[in-house]
C-alpha positions as a Markdown table, in Angstrom:
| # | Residue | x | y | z |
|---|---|---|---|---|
| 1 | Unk | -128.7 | 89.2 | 10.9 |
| 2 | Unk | -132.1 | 87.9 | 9.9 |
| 3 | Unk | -132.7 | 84.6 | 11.8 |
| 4 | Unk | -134.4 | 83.4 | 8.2 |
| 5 | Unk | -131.3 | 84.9 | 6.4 |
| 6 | Unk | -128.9 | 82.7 | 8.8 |
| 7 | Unk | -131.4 | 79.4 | 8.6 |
| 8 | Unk | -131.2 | 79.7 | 4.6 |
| 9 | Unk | -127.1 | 80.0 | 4.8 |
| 10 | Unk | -126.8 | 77.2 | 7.2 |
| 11 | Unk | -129.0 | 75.2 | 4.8 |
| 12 | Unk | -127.0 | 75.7 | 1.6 |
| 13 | Unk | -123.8 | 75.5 | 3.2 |
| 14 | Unk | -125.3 | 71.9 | 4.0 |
| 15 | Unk | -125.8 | 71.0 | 0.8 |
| 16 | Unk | -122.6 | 72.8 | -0.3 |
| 17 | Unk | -120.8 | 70.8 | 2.0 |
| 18 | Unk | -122.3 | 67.4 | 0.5 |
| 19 | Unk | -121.5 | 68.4 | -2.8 |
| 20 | Unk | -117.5 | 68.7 | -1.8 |
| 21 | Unk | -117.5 | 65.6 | 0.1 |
| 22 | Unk | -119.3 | 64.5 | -3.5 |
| 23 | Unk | -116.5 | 66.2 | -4.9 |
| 24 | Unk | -113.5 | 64.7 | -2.8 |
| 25 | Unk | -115.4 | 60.9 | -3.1 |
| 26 | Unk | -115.9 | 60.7 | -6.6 |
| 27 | Unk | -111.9 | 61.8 | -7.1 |
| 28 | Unk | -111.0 | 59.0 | -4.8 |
| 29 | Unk | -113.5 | 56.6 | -6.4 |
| 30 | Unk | -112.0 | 57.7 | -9.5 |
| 31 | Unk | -108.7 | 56.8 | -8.2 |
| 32 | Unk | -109.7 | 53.2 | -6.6 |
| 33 | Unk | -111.7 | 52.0 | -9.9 |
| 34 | Unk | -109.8 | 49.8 | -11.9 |
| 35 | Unk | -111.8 | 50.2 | -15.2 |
| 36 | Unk | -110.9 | 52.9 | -17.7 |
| 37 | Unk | -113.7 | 53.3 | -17.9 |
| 38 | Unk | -115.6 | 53.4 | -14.5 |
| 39 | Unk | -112.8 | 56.2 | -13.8 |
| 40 | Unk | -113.7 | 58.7 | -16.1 |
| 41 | Unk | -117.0 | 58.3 | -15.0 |
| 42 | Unk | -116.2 | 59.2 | -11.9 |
| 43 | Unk | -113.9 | 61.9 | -12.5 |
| 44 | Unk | -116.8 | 63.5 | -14.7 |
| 45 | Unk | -118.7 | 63.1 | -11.7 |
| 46 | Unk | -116.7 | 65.1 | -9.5 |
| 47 | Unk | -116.8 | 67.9 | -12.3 |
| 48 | Unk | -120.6 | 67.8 | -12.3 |
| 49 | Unk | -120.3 | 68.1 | -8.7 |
| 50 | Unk | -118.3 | 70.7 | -8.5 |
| 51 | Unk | -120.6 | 72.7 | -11.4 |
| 52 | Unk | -123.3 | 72.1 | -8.7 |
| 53 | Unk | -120.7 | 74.3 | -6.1 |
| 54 | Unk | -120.9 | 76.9 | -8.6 |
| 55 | Unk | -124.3 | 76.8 | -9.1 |
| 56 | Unk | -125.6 | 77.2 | -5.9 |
| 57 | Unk | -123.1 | 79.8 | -5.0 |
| 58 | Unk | -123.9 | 82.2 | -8.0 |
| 59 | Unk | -127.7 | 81.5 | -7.5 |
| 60 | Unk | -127.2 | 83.1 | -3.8 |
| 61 | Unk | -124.4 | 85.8 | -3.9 |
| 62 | Unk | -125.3 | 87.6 | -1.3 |
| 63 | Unk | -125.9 | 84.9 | 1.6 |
| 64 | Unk | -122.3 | 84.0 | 3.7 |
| 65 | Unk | -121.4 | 80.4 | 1.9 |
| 66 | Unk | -118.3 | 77.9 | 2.1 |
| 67 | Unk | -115.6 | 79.3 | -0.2 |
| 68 | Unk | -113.1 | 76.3 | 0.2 |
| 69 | Unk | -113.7 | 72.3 | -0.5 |
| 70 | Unk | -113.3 | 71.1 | 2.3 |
| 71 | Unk | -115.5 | 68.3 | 3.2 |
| 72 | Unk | -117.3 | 67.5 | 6.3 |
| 73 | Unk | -115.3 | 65.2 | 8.9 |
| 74 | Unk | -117.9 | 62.4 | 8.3 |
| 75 | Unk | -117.0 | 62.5 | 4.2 |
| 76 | Unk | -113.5 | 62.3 | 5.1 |
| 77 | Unk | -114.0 | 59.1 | 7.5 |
| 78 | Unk | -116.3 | 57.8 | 4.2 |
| 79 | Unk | -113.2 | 58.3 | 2.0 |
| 80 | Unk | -111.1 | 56.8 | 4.4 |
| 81 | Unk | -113.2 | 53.6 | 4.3 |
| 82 | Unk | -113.3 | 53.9 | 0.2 |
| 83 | Unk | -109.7 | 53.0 | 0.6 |
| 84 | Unk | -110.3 | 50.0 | 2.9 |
| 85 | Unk | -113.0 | 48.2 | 1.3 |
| 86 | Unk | -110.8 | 49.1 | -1.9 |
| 87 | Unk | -108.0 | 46.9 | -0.1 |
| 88 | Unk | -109.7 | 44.7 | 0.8 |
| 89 | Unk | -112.2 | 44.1 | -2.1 |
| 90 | Unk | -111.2 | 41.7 | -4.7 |
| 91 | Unk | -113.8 | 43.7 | -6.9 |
| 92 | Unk | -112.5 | 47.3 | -6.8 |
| 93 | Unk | -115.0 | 48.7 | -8.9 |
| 94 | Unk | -117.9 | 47.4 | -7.5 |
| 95 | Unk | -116.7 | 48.3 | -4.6 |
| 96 | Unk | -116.9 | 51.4 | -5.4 |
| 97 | Unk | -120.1 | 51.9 | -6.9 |
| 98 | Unk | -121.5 | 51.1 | -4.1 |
| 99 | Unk | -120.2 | 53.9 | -2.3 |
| 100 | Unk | -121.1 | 55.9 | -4.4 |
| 101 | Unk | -124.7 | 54.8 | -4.4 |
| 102 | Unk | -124.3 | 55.0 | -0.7 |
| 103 | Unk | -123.1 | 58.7 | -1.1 |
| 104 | Unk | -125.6 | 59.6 | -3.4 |
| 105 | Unk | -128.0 | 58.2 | -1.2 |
| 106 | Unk | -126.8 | 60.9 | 1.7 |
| 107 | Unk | -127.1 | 63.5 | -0.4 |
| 108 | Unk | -130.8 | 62.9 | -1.5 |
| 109 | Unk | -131.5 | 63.4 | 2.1 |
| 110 | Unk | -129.8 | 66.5 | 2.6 |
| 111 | Unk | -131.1 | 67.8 | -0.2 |
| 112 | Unk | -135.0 | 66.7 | 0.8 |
| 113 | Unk | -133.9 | 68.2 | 4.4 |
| 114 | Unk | -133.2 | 71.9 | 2.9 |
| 115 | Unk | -136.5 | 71.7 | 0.4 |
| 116 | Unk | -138.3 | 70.9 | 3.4 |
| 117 | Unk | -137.5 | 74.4 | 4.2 |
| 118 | Unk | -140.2 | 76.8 | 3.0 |
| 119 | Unk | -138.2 | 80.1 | 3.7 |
| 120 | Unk | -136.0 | 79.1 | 0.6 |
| 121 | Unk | -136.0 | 81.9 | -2.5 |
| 122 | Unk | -138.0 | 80.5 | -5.3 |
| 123 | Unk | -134.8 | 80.2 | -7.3 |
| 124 | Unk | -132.4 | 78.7 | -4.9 |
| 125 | Unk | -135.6 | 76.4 | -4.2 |
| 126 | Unk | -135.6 | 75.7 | -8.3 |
| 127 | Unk | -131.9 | 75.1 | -8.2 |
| 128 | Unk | -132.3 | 72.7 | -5.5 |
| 129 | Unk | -135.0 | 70.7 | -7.1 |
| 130 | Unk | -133.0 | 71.0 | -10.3 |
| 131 | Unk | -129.6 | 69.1 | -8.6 |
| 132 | Unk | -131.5 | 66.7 | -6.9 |
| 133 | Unk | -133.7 | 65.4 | -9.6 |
| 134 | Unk | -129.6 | 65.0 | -11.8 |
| 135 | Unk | -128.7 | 63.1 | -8.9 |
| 136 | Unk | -131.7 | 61.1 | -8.3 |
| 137 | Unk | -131.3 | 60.2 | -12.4 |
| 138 | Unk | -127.6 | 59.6 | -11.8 |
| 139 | Unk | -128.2 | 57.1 | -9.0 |
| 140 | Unk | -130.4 | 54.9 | -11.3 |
| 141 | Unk | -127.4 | 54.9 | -13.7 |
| 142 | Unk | -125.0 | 53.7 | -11.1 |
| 143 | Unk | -127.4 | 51.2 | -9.9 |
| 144 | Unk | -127.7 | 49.7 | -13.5 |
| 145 | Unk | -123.9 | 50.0 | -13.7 |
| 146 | Unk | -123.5 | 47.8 | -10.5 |
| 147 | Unk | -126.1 | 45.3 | -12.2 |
| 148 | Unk | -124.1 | 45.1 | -15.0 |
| 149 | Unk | -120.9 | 44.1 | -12.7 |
């Protein structure tokens, strides 16, 4: 296989992996919050996350991607410490929008980290651009949302 080819799939998968640890925090911060609320929000969130798996898989059908969610080891040991903090918090919610900036946070790097790449395909390149500008927005809107806490 193409050594450009192989660099391009280890990239996405990257990102595709960020997405499901996304995925898998947002359902757990979904099930921590307190607020009505705050937990449809978050659920929605793991739905547009989870469009964004779809996304980039349809927009490269032909490159060797994750099938399965499931998460990197280090999103798992994130989730894990959504729970503690969320035991430990006497503000639940708060608690966890700010892992959730924190996550977001992550994931704006990965995502500068693969569009630093200049062997991506115009359109997965767009797609990129596309997903990381929504969560760029989205992390202003959790930021207010923690300001208003």
């Amino acid at each position: 296989m193409n050594s450009d080819i192989k660099e391009i799939e280890t990239k996405i998968n990257s990102i595709i992996q960020k997405n499901e640890d996304a995925i898998m925090g947002y359902e757990k911060a979904a099930e921590n919050a307190k607020g009505i609320g705050l937990q449809s929000y978050f659920s929605n969130k793991a739905l547009e996350r989870k469009n964004f798996l779809i996304s980039l898989k349809s927009a490269a059908p032909a490159l060797n991607l994750r099938e399965d969610i499931d998460g990197s080891v280090t999103g798992a040991l994130h989730r894990t410490w959504m729970d503690i903090k969320a035991a430990f918090s006497s503000d639940d919610d708060e608690a966890m929008l700010e892992e959730a900036i924190r996550g977001d946070k992550a994931a704006i790097e990965e995502y500068n980290e693969v569009l630093s790449d200049v062997h991506l395909p115009v359109a997965i390149a767009t797609l990129i651009r596309q997903q990381i500008t929504w969560i760029r927005e989205d992390l202003e809107k959790i930021k207010s949302l923690e300001d208003v806490m």
